[in-house]
C-alpha positions as CSV (number, residue, x, y, z in Angstrom):
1,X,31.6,37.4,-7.8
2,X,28.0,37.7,-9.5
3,X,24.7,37.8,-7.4
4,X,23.2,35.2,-6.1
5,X,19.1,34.7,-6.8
6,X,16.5,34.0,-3.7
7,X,13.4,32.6,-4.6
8,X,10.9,33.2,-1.8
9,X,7.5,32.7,-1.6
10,X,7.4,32.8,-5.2
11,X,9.3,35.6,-6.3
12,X,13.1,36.2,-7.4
13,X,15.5,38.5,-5.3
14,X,19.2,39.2,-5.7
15,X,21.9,38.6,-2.9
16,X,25.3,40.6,-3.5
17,X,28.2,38.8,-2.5
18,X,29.2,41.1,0.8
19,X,25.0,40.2,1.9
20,X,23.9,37.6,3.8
21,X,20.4,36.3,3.1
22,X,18.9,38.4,6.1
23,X,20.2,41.9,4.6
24,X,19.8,41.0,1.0
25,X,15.8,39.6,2.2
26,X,15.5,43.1,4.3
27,X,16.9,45.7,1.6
28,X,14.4,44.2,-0.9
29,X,11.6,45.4,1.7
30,X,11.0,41.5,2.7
31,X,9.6,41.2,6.4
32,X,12.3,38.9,8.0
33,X,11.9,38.1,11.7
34,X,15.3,38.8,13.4
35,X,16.6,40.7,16.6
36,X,20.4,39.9,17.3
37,X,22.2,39.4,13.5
38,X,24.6,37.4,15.1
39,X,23.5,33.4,15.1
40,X,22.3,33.6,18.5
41,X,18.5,34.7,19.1
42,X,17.8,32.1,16.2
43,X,14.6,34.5,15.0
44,X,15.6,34.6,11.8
45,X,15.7,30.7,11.2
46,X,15.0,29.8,7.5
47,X,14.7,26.7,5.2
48,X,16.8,25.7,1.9
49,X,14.6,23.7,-0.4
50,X,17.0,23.7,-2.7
51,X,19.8,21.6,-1.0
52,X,22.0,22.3,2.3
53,X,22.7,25.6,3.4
54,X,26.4,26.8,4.0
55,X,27.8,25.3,7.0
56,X,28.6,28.7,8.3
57,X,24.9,29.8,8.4
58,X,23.9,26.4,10.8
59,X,25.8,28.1,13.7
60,X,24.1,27.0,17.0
61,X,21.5,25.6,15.1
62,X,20.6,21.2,17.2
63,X,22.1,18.6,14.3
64,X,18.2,17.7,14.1
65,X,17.4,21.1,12.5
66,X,20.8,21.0,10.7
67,X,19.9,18.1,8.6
68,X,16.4,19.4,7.8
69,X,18.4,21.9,6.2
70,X,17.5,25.1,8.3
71,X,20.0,28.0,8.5
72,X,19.8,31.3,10.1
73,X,19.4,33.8,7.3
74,X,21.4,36.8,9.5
75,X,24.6,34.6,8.7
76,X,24.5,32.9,5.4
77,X,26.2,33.9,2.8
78,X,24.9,32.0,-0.1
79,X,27.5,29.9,-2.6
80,X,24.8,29.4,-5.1
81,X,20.7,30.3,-6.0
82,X,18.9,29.4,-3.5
83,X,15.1,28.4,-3.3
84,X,14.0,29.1,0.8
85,X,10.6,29.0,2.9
86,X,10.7,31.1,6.3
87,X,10.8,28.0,9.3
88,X,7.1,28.5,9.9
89,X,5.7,27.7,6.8
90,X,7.4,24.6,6.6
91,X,6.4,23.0,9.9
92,X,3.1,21.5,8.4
93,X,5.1,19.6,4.6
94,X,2.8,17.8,3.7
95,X,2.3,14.5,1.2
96,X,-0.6,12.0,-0.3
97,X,0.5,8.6,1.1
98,X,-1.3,5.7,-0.6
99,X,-0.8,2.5,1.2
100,X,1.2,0.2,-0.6
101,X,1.4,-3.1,1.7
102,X,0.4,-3.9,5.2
103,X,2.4,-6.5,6.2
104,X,1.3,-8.3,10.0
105,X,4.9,-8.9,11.5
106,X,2.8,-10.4,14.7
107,X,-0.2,-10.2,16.5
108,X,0.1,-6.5,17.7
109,X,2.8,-4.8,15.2
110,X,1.6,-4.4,11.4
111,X,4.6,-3.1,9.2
112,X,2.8,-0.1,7.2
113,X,4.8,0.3,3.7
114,X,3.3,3.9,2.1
115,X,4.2,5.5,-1.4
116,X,4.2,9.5,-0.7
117,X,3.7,12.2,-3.9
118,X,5.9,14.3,-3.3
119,X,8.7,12.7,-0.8
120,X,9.1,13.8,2.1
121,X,12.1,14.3,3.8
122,X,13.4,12.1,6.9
123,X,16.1,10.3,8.7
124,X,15.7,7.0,9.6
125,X,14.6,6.7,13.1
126,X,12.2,9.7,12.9
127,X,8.6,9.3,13.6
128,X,6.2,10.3,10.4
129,X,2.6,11.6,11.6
130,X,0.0,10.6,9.5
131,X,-3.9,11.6,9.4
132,X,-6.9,9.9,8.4
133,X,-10.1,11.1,6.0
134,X,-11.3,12.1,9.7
135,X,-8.3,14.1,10.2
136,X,-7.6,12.0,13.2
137,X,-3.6,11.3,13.6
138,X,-0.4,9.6,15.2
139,X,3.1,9.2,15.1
140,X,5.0,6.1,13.6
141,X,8.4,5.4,13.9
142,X,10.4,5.0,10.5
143,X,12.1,1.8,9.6
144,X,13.1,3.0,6.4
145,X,16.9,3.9,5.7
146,X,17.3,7.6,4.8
147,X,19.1,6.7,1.6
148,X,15.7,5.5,0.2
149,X,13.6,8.8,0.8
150,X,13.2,10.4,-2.8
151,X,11.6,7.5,-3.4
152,X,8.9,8.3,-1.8
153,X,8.9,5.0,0.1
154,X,8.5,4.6,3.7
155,X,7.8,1.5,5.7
156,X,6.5,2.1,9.5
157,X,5.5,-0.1,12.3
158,X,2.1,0.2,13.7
159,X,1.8,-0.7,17.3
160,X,-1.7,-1.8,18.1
161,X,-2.1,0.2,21.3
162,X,-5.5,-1.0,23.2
163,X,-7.8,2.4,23.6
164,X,-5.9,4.3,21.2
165,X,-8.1,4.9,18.2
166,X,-6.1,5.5,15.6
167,X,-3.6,2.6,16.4
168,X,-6.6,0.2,16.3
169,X,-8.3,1.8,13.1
170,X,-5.0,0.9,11.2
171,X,-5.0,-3.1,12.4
172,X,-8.8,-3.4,11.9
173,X,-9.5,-1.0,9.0
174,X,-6.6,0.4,6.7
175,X,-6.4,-1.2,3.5
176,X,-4.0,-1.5,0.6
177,X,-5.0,1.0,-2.0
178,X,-6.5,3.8,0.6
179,X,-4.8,7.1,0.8
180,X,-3.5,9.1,4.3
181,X,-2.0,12.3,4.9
182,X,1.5,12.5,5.9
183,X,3.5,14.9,7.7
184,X,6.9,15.6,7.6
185,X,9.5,13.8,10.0
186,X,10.4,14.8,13.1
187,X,12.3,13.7,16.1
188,X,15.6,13.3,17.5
189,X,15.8,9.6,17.1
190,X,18.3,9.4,13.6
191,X,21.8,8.0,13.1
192,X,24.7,11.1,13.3
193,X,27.0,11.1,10.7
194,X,30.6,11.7,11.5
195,X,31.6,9.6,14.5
196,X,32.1,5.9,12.5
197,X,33.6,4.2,16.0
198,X,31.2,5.4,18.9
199,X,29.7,2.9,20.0
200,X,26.3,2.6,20.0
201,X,23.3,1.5,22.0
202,X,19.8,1.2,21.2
203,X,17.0,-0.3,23.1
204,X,13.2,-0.7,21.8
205,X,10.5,-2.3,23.3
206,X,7.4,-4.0,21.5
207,X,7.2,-1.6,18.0
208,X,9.7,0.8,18.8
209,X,11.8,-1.5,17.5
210,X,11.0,-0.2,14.0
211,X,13.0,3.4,14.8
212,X,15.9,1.6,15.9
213,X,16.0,-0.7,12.5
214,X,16.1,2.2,10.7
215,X,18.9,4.0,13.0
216,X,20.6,0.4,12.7
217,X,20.6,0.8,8.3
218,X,21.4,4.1,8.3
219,X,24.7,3.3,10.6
220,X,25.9,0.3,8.4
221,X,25.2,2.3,4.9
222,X,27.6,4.8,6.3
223,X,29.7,2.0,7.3
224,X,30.0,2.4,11.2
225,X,32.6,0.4,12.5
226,X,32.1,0.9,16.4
227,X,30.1,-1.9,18.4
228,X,26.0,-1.5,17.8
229,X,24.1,-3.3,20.7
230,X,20.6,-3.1,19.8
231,X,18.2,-4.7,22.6
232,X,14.9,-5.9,21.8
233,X,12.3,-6.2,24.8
234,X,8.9,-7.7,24.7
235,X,6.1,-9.0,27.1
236,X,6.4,-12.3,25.8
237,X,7.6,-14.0,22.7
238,X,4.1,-13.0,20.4
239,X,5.4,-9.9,20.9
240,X,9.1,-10.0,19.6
241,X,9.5,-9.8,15.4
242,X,12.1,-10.1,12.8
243,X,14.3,-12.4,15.4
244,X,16.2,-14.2,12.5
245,X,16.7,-11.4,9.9
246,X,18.4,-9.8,13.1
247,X,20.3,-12.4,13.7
248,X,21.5,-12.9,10.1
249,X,22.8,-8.9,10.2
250,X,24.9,-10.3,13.3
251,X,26.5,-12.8,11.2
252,X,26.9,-10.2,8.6
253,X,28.6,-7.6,10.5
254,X,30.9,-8.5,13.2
255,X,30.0,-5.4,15.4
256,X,26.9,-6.2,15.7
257,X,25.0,-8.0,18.7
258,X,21.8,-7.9,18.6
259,X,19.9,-9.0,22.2
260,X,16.2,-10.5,21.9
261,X,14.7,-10.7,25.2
262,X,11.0,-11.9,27.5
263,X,10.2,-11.1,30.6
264,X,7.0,-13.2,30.8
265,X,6.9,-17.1,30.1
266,X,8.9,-19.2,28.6
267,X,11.5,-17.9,26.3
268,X,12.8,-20.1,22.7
269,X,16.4,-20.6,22.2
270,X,18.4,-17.3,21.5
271,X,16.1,-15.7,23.8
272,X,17.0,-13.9,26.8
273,X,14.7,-13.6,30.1
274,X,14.7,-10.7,31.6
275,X,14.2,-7.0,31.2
276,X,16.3,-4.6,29.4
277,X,17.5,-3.0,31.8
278,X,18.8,-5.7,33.7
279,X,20.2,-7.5,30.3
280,X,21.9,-4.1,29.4
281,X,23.6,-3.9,33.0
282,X,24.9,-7.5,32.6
283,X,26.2,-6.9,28.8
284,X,27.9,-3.9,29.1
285,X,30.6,-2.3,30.5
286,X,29.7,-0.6,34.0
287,X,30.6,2.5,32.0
288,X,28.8,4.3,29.2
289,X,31.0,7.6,28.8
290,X,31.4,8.3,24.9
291,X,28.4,5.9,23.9
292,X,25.3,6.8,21.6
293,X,22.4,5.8,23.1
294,X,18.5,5.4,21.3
295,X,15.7,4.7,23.2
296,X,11.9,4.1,21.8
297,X,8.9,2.3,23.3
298,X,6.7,3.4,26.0
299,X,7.4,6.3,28.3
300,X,8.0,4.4,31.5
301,X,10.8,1.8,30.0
302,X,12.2,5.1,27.9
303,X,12.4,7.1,30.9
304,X,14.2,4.4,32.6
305,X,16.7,3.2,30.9
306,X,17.8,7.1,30.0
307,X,18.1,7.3,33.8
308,X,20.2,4.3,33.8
309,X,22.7,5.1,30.4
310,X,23.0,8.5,32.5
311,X,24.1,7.5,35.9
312,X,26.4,5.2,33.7
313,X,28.3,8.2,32.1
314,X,26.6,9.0,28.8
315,X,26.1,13.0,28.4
316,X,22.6,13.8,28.2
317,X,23.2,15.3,24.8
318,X,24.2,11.9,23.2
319,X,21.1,10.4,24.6
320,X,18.2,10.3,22.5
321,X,14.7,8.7,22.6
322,X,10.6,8.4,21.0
323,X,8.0,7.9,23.3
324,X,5.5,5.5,21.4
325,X,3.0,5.1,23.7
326,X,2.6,6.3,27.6
């Protein structure tokens, strides 16, 4: 077998087939961090730019790192050339996002479709961070499915948040044509590949719906056959969005049931009253054991229902959730 090459920070190194990165790195005189050389400490985590690691080097590593494409360098044993960054100096990826389209879904959520040089990675369902000329910043859920990423095309949902500046300076101020900073995607909030007949639950409230829509593409493009409840909650019906383009994926795909839902005023037909929580409890079984669950909206209705899918039998590990606002 012939070396592989290791570009790092610029410069070319060799890996001989019996090294793993980590000894290849260290002979060569590069400063690696690392303590145990067995997968387990996790100091010497790295990044492939060039494409996923072995499988063999993503030992221990949480699936959210996994598909970032980090490895631990102490046990990867590389299959090909391989262009890498040490973890910390890919933390901050950055891109130019010029803002493409604002699009006002309703009074308080404004769809924010950006056109990033270079594309950045993500998986639908992750929150994107971007910055102002001020350097002021927040988190946006992603609505965009992953399979649309080297596009450079990503479409969030701004919730106008009264008090929070940034929030407000996107409804009242952000134009088409400006230009932001965005950071890479992060969160645990994404669609797992793999399991096609889990079912799977996902509850928003207000813009945290826009996570879940893209959690929702990202399961039917890999063709997930296992029921999808997704549950909508608002305030009151100016706050609910994209009611019939929900309904229309319902008629499209038979596992699908999608649950809009008030709990102030009076509600139009096909709307529920009620919160949530209590719609969730009356919907589904009394028992959640082997469910995927995704949570995203504000802390207190996050924090709740993950109590309730966990005293209903989903493992803590297959519940996942994005606080939007407190």
């Amino acid at each position: 077998m012939a070396d592989k090459k290791l570009l790092v920070s610029g410069k070319i190194y060799d890996c001989r087939p019996e090294e793993t990165v980590l000894e290849a790195l260290l002979r060569q005189k590069v400063e690696v961090p690392n303590l145990c050389q067995h997968q387990v400490c996790l100091t010497c985590m790295m990044r492939s730019l060039s494409g996923p690691p072995p499988s063999d080097a993503q030992t221990n590593l949480k699936e959210v790192l996994r598909v970032q494409h980090f490895f631990l360098a102490c046990g990867c044993r590389p299959e090909r050339d391989m262009e890498i960054a040490p973890a910390e100096e890919t933390i901050a990826v950055q891109a130019t996002a010029t803002v493409a389209e604002l699009n006002r879904l309703n009074p308080h959520i404004l769809e924010l479709v950006l056109e990033c040089d270079p594309p950045l990675h993500y998986r639908g369902g992750q929150s994107m961070t971007l910055f102002n000329q001020d350097g002021i910043g927040k988190g946006f859920p992603i609505a965009s499915p992953t399979s649309t990423r080297l596009s450079g095309r990503i479409e969030l949902h701004v919730e106008r948040i009264p008090g929070a500046y940034f929030s407000e300076w996107v409804h009242d101020s952000l134009r088409v044509g400006d230009v932001l900073t965005a950071c890479g995607a992060t969160g645990e909030l994404f669609y797992g590949v793999g399991c096609p007949r889990k079912p799977l639950l996902m509850a928003g409230w207000n813009g945290g719906l826009g996570a879940l829509i893209g959690v929702m593409q990202d399961a039917f493009e890999n063709e997930h056959v296992g029921p999808v409840y997704l549950f909508h909650g608002a305030s009151d019906k100016a706050q609910l969005y994209f009611v019939d383009e929900l309904k229309e994926i319902g008629e499209k795909f038979p596992n699908f049931h999608y649950v809009p839902s008030v709990e102030h005023g009076s509600a139009p037909d096909g709307i529920a009253c009620g919160t949530v929580h209590s719609l969730a409890s009356r919907l589904l079984p009394d028992h959640l054991s082997g469910w995927n669950v995704f949570l995203c909206g504000a802390r207190s209705e996050v924090l709740t229902f993950q109590r309730q899918a966990y005293l209903a039998g989903t493992a803590m590990n297959d519940i996942r959730l994005e606080v939007t606002s407190i």
